[in-house]
N, C-alpha and C positions, 0 to 999 in steps of 0.2 A: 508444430503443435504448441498450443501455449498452455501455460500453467491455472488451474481455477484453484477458488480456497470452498471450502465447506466445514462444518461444527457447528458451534451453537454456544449460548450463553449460558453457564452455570452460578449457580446459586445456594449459599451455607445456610439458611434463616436461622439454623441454632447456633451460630456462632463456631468460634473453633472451635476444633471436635468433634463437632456434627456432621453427617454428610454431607454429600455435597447431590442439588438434585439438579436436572435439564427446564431453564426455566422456558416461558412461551417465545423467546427470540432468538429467531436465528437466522446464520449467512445464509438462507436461500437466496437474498435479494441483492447482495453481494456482486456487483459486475467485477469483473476482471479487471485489477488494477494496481498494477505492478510499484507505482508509488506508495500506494497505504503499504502493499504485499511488504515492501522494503522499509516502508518507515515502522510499523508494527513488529515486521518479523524477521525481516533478514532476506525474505524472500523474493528474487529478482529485482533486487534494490539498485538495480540501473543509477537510479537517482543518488546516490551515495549518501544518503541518511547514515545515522548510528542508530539501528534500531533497539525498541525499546524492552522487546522481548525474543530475542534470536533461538531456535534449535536447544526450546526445552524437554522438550517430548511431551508423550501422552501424560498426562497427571496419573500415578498410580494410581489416586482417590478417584477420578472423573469415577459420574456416575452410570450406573446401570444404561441408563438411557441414553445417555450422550454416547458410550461406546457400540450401543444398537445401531446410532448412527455410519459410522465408520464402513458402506457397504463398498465406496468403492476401493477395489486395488487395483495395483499398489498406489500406496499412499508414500507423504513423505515430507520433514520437514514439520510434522507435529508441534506445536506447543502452546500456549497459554499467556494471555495476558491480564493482571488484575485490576476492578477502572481504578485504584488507587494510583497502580502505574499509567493507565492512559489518563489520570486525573491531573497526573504531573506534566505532560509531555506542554513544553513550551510554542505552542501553534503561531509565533512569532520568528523561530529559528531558523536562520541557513541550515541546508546540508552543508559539508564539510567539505565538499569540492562540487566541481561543475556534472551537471546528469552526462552520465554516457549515450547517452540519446540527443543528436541534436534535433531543436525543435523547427520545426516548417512553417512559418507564416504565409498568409495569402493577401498581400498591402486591396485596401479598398480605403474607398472614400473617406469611411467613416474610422479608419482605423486596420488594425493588422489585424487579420484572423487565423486564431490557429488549424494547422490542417492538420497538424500532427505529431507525436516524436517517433522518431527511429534509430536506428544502428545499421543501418544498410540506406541508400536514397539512390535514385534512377540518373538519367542520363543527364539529365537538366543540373542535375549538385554535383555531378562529374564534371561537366564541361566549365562550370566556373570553377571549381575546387581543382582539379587538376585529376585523371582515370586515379592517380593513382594515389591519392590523397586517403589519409587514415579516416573511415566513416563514424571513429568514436569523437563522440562531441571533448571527451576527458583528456582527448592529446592536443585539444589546441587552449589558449588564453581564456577566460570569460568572456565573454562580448562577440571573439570571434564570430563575424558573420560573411556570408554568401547573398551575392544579388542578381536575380533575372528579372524583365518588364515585371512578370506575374508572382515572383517566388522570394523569398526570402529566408536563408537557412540562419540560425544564430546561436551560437554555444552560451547556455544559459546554468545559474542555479538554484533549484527549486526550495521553497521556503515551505517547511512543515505546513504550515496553514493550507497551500494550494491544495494538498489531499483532501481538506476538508472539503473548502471550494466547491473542487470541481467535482465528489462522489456526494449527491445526496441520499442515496442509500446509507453510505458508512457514517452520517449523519445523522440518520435515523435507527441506527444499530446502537449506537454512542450515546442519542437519546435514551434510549431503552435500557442500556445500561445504568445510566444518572439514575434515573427514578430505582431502577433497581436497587440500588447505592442507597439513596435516600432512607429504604426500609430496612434495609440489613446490613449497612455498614462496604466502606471501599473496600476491605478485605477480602469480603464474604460474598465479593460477583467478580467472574471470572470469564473472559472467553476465550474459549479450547479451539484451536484450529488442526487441518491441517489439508495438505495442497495436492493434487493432482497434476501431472503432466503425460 
């Protein structure tokens, strides 16, 4: 069973002090994706980011609406990011070690293509890697790689930016946020999460 996130964006207009209310954006659009999960929050950070806002909880302030939201349980791993904080995050940066997932290429003509990452791989990353070879990408070197005719395995590590990359959703959440930012200050937009398994 894998982990989803859900919440929503909140917003202070009257500055501190003021409450805080549920503005019109939220993770429904949010796919599953254990890189931002980890570089944001801490959560299933495979990837070995320092995230930016780890295992705050629920805001005691969050508002009325935003905790209407909260239907499903159990929940877990609550908390809160402000874009002040995601205004800082350097989208140029190493993680701070190699992903625990090693990643699967597919070599073609025009270049290698990603099939995937994992923590577990099939008979084909056995048989070059050896049955009994450790499947976390994080016990071998950088670079370490794996070769078959069709496969390529390679111990890699992920640069904050690739989250942006590769999730256009969480691009358009990020957006949503700026402009939000723009009218009420970094402060005063915040988004509340939190995660299902």
């Amino acid at each position: 069973m894998g982990t989803d996130i859900d919440g929503g964006v909140e917003v202070r207009p009257g500055g501190a002090g003021s409450p805080w209310s549920l503005a019109d954006v939220l993770t429904d659009d949010l796919p599953r994706d254990y890189d931002a999960f980890g570089l944001l929050f801490g959560v299933r950070n495979y990837a070995g980011f320092t995230p930016v806002a780890p295992g705050r909880g629920l805001p005691e302030d969050a508002s009325p609406e935003l905790r209407r939201l909260r239907t499903v349980e159990p929940v877990h791993d609550c908390t809160w990011v402000t874009w002040a904080e995601v205004a800082r995050i350097d989208w140029t940066a190493s993680a701070p070690r190699v992903d625990d997932r090693i990643h699967e290429y597919r070599p073609t003509s025009a270049g290698e293509v990603l099939v995937g990452k994992a923590s577990h791989h099939g008979r084909a990353w056995h048989a070059v890697a050896g049955e009994h070879a450790d499947p976390r990408g994080s016990s071998y070197p950088e670079g370490t790689q794996w070769r078959t005719s069709d496969r390529v395995w390679r111990v890699e590590r992920l640069r904050t930016g690739d989250v942006l990359r590769r999730n256009p959703q969480l691009r358009a959440l990020l957006a949503g946020m700026r402009g939000l930012a723009e009218r009420h200050g970094d402060d005063h937009v915040r988004l509340v999460v939190w995660f299902d398994s």
